[in-house]
N, C-alpha and C positions, 0 to 999 in steps of 0.2 A: 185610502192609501196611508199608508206609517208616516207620522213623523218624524224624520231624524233627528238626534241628538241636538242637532246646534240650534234650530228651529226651534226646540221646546225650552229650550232657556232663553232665546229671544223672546219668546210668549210667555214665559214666565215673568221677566224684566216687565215688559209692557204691563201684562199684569200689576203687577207690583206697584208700578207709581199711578194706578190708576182706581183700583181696588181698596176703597178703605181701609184702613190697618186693621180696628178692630174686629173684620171681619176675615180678613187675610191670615190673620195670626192665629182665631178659630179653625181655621182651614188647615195651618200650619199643623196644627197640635193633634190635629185629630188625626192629618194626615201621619204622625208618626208614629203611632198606633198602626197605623195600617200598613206602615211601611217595615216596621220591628218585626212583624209579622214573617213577610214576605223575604226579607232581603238576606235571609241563607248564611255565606262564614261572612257576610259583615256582620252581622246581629254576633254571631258567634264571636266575631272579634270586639267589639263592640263591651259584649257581657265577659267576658277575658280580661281587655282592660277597667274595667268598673270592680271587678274582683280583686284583680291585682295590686290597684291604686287604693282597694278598701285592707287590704290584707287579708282579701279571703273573707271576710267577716259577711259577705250577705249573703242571705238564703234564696232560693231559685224563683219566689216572687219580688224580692229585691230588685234580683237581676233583670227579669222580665220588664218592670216597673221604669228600672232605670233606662235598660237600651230604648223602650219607648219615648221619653224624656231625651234623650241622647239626639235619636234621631229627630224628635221635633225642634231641639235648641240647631242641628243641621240646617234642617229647613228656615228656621229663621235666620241665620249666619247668612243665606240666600235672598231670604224677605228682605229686609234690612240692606242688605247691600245695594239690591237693585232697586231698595228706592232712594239711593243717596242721589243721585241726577236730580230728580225733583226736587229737591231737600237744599234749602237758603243756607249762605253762612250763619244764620245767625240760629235755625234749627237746625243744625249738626252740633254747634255750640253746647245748645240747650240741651241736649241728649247727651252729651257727656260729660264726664267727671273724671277724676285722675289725682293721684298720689306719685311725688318723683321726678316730675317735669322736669327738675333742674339736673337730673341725672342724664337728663336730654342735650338741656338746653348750654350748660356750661361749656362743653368742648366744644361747642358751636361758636362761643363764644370768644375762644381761642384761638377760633381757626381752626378746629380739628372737627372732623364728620365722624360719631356715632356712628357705631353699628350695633341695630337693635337686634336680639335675638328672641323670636315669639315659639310656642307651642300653638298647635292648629286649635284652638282655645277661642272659645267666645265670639266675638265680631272684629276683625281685626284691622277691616278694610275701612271700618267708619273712623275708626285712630288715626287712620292713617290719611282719612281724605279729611280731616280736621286738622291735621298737622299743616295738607296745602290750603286748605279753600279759609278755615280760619286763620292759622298763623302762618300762611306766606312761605313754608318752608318747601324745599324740595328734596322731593322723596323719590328713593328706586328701589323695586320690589323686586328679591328673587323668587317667580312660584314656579313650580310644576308646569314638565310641558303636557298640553293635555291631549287627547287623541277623540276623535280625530284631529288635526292640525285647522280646519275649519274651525273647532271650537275654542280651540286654543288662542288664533287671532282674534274670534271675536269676542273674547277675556281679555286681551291683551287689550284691544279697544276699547272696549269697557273702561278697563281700569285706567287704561291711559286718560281718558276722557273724564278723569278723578283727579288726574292730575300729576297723577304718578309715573314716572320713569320704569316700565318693566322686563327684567330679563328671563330669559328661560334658564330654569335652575343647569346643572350639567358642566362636565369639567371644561367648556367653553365661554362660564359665563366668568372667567377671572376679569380678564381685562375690561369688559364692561362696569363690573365691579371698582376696582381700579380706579380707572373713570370716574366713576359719580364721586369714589369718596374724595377724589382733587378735586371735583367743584365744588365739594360744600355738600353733595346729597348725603340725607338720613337714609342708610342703607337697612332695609329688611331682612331679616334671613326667617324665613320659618323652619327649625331648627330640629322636633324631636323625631325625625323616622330618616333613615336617608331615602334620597327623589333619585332615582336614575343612575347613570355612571361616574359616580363623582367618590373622593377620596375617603374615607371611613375610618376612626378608630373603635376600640372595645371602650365599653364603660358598664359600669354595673349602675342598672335604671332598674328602676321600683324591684329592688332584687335580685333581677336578673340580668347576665350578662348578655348583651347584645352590643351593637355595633349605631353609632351616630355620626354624624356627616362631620369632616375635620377640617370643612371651611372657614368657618367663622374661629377659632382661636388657631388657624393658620393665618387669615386675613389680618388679627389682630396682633399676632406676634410680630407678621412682617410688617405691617403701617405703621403702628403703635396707635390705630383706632382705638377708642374705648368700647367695652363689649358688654352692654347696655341688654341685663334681660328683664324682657317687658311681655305682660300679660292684658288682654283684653277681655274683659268677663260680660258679660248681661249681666243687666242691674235691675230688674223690673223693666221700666220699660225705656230704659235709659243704656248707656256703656261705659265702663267703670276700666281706665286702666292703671295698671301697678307698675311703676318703672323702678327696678333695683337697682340700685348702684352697680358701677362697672366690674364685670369680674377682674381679678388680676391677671393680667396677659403679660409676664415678665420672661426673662430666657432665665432659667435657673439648669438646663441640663441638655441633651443633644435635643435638637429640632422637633425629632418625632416623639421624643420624650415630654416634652413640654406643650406639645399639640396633644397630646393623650391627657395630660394633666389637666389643662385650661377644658378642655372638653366634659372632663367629671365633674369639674366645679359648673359648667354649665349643666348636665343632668341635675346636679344636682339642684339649681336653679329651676328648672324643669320641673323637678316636681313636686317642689313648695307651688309651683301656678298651680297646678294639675291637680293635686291634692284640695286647693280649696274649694275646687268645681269640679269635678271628675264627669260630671252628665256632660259639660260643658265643651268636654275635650269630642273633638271629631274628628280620630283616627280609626280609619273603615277597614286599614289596610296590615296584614300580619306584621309586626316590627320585631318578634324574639323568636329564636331557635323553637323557643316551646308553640307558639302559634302556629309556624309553617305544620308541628309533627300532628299537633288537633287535628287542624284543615287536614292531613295527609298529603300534605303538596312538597317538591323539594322545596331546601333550603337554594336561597340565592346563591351564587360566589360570594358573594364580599362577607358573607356569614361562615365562610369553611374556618375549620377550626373550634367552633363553637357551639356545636353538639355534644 
């Protein structure tokens, strides 16, 4: 009988905190080799952005080489995650490192809640359960709703169970949003593709013009949050994150004028992370006009105009 989706990332978790690393992580690496193979316009989209983020500069075993690498750093963004449960404060600790903190920690200190803005980049959830389980803070995540809806609660539980406050991305998650950042929560946004139904402007990313989600330098305009972009990388066998100072979220011009602004300077924060690890980045999913026409698939709506 098939196993369902939600089933085999349960078995995976269990695995994970039960299965030696050392041999977990063989498994991981090998498995992405196998998986580069197999896995059709993601590989395609995969070897797209490794091309684009290199300027074209790699040759077709480059690219091969990379999505392999791409997809095994995926696989570990999974490894890793699911053995955080097991994993002491004081081994979450040990495992990471960081440059910026205080770009974190100062508005907090003010009484103002951060909102971090990340790229699907690296391990992002172990930054993030070190933020609760070692330094006490509270954190709300907006991810992806995922499908089935079985799978999606039992991520939501997951991660809850990390410690974290999580919303489903989507033009309903304002006011939970809201919310957290009057109590004091470190708001998450993972920030470089847009997720769902939710508001968009244009920006030119790695060249090309496409479309990025215009919540966060909307969030930041209307709070006066600081808009905190933060990358979390693999480090050997550790997690390395980079917190930039806030971008500037001021009113200089009409509303949507200035949510289009704040937004480029965020791409553009984007892909200083993105650039220093490009295997790194685990975006499966088309994100520019020129992707969808590869694939042959339509463009979205929120992409008209930009053909």
């Amino acid at each position: 009988m098939a196993i369902d989706i939600t089933t085999a990332y349960k078995a995976g978790a269990f695995a994970a905190q039960r299965v030696p690393r050392s041999i977990s992580s063989l498994l991981v690496n090998a498995g992405g080799q196998a998986v580069a193979l197999l896995a059709g316009d993601r590989r395609v989209i995969v070897e797209r952005n490794l091309s684009r983020v290199s300027g074209e500069m790699l040759t077709s075993s480059e690219l091969r080489s990379g999505a392999a690498t791409t997809f095994a750093q995926y696989g570990r963004y999974f490894l890793d995650s699911f053995r955080l449960p097991a994993l002491s404060a004081k081994q979450i600790d040990d495992g990471f490192t960081y440059v910026g903190y205080e770009n974190i920690t100062e508005p907090l200190e003010r009484g103002v809640s951060p909102i971090l803005v990340l790229p699907h980049l690296g391990g992002w959830e172990w930054a993030a359960f070190w933020l609760t389980k070692v330094e006490g803070h509270k954190v709300t995540a907006v991810v992806e709703e995922l499908r089935p809806p079985e799978l999606f609660e039992w991520f939501r539980s997951f991660r809850e169970s990390l410690g974290m406050n999580v919303v489903a991305a989507g033009p309903d998650a304002g006011p939970a949003i809201l919310e957290a950042l009057s109590n004091q929560h470190i708001v998450c946004l993972l920030s470089d593709r847009v997720v769902g139904d939710v508001s968009s402007v244009t920006v030119d990313f790695f060249g090309e013009r496409t479309k990025l989600p215009a919540g966060p330098a909307t969030l930041a305009l209307r709070t006066g949050s600081p808009l905190v972009p933060v990358a979390v990388y693999f480090d050997g066998d550790k997690h390395f994150a980079d917190a930039r100072p806030a971008i500037p979220a001021v009113r200089e011009s009409t509303f949507r004028n200035d949510v289009t602004r704040v937004t480029q300077l965020l791409a553009n924060e984007l892909e200083r992370f993105i650039r220093a690890a490009p295997e790194q980045w685990h975006v499966l999913q088309p994100g520019w006009p020129s992707d969808y026409r590869a694939l042959g698939r339509p463009m979205p709506k929120y992409m008209a105009g930009l053909a």
